[in-house]
N, C-alpha and C positions, 0 to 999 in steps of 0.2 A: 221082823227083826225084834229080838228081845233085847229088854233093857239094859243087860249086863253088856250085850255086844256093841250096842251105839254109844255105852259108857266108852267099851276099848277103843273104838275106833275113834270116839271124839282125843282119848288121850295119846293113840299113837302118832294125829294130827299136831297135836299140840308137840309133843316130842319131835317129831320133825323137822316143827318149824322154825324156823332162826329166828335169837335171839340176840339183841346186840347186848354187851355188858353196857353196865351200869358203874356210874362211879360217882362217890360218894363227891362234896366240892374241894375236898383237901387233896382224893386222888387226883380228880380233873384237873386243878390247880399244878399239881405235881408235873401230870402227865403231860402237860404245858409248856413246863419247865416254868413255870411263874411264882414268884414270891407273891405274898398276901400283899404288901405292897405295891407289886405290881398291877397284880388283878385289881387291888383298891381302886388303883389309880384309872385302868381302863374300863372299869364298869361306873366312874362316877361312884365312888362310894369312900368310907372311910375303911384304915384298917383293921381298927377296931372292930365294925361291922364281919366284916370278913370271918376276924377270931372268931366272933361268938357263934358264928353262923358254923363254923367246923367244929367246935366244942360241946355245939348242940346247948348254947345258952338261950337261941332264937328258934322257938321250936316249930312256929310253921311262920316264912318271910310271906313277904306281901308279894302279889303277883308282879308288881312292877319291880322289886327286888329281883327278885329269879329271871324275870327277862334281860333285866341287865347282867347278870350274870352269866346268862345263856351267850348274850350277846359277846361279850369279852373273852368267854373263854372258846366262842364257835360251835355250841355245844347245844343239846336240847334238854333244857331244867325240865322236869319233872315232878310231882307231887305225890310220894306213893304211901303206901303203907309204912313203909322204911324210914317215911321221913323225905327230904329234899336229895333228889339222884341227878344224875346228867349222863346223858349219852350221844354217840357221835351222830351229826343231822345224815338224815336219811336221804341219800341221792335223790 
């Protein structure tokens, strides 16, 4: 096998394979239907907090932060290159 071909085949693997979306915490919030208040209120937090956390004034949350926010919104927080995502938990 050459190089080039273990290349394709790695990438038609990876093309295939599902991805769930990704959402940012304002879309997840959104897609909720939950005001920043609300979320505040169910993750234990302020809503302040919340704000700066979609405004990108908090540029990486504390691990107990994102859990709780995983937890309130049902969601699995994430840590990527992007910054803070969340997507829907995996069966």
């Amino acid at each position: 096998m050459t190089m080039t071909s273990r290349w394709s085949g790695m990438v038609e693997a990876l093309a295939e394979s599902p991805r769930q979306k990704r959402f940012t915490l304002k879309e997840a919030r959104t897609l909720r239907q939950l005001t920043q208040e609300q979320l505040a209120e169910r993750a234990g937090m302020q809503q302040s907090d919340i704000s700066a956390i979609e405004r990108g004034r908090r540029e990486q949350p504390e691990i107990a932060t994102i859990a709780k926010l995983s937890t309130a919104l049902g969601m699995d927080g994430l840590l990527s290159v992007a910054g803070l995502v969340f997507e829907e938990k995996s069966s």
